[in-house]
N, C-alpha and C positions, 0 to 999 in steps of 0.2 A: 630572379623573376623570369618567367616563359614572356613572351614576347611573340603576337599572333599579330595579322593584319585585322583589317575589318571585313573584309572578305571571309578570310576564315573563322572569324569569330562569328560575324553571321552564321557561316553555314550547321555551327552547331552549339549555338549559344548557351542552351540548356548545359549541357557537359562545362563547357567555362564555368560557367555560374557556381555549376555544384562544385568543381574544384576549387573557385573561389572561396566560397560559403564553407569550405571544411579548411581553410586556411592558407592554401597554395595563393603565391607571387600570381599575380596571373595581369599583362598588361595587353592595351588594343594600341596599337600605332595609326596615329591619327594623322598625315600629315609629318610635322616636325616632331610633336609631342607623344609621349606616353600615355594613356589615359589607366590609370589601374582602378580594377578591378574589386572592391571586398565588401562586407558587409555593414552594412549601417544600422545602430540600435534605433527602435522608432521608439518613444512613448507616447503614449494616450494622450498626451499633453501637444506635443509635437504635432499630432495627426489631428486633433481639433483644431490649434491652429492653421495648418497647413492648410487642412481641407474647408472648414467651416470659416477663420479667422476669428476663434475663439480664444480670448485671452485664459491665463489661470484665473482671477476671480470669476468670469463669467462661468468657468465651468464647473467650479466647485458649486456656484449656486444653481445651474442646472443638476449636477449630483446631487445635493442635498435634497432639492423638490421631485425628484424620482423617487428616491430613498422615501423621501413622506410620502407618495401618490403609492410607492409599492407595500407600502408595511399598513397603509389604510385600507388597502383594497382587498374586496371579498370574494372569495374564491367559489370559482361556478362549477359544481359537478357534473362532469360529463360521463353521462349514461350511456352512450352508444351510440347515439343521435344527437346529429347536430341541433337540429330541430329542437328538441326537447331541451337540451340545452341551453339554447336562448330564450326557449320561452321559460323556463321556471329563471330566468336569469333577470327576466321582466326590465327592469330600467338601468339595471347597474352598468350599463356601456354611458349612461347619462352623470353617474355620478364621477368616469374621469374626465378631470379637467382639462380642456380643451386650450392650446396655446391662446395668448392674448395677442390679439392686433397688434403687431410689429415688435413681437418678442424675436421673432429670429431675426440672423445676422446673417447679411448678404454673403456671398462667398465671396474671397478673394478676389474670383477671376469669374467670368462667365463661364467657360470651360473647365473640365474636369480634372483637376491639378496631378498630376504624376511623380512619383519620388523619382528621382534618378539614380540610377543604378551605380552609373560611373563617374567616378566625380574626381 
């Protein structure tokens, strides 16, 4: 495993990372500890939770009612003009469904959640 401070890791973080991310040891000395360095798989599942605090049922039934809002919905030909477009399109922005009063789910945090890199 290389072994960098955080000085120098700062100074060129981008470069760690990539060597990280193609599978090189790569650790930040923190104090007394090692912190290393590698890649973490995310899924669609993870990141809902993380970010939104969507469980798996809640988000199968958000997929499923997209799946039906998108296989219903009618497709607007675009001629050239925006314009034209919306107007031969007439009311169909009326006919997608609109979230219901307190469908969404608060975020976790108030603030913008961040995966961490180093863990």
């Amino acid at each position: 495993m290389e072994t960098v401070s955080v000085t120098t890791a700062r100074q060129n973080l981008g470069a760690w990372l990539a060597r990280a991310a193609k599978g090189e040891e790569i650790g930040i000395i923190s104090g007394s500890q090692i912190i290393a360095l590698r890649p973490v798989v995310v899924t669609a599942a993870d990141y809902a939770f993380q970010e939104y605090g969507l469980k798996p049922d809640e988000m199968n039934r958000i997929t499923a009612k997209l799946h039906e809002e998108v296989s219903t919905a009618a497709a607007i030909p675009y001629l050239g003009s925006l314009a034209d477009a919306l107007a031969q399109a007439g009311d169909a922005d009326e006919k997608v469904s609109s979230p219901s009063k307190g469908s969404a789910r608060p975020r976790a945090s108030g603030n913008r959640r961040r995966a961490s890199l180093i863990t």
